[in-house]
Steps between C-alpha positions, in 0.01 A plus 500: 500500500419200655125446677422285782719419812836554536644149607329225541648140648297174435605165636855661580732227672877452543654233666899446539442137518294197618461663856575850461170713371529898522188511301243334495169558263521893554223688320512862546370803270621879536279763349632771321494783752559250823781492691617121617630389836615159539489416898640196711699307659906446430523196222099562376650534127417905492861558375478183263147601362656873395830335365192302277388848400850620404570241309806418703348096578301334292178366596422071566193557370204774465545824387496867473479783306600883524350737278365185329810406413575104652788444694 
């Protein structure tokens, strides 16, 4: 069983390349319990930040865990 929050992002950023940043410094925790809504406008990086979760991109820097567990 794993105590403490759920997920928790510190420092997350992605970039593409020199001028392209989808993320940029994200720091974010989820409680265990909460239920997460990520708001805003098309191209904000909400789609890249959960791709970051999933494991399906890979992070420029920063991280993130789930269930403790760094991604």
């Amino acid at each position: 069983m794993h105590d403490g929050p759920s997920v928790i992002m510190r420092g997350l950023t992605k970039k593409f390349n020199k001028t392209v940043t989808a993320v940029d410094n994200l720091n974010l925790t989820v409680n265990k319990n909460e239920i997460l809504c990520l708001l805003g406008h098309n191209g904000a990086g909400k789609t890249t930040a959960i791709n970051l979760l999933t494991g399906m991109l890979r992070a420029t820097s920063g991280d993130a865990l789930v269930l403790g567990h760094s991604l």
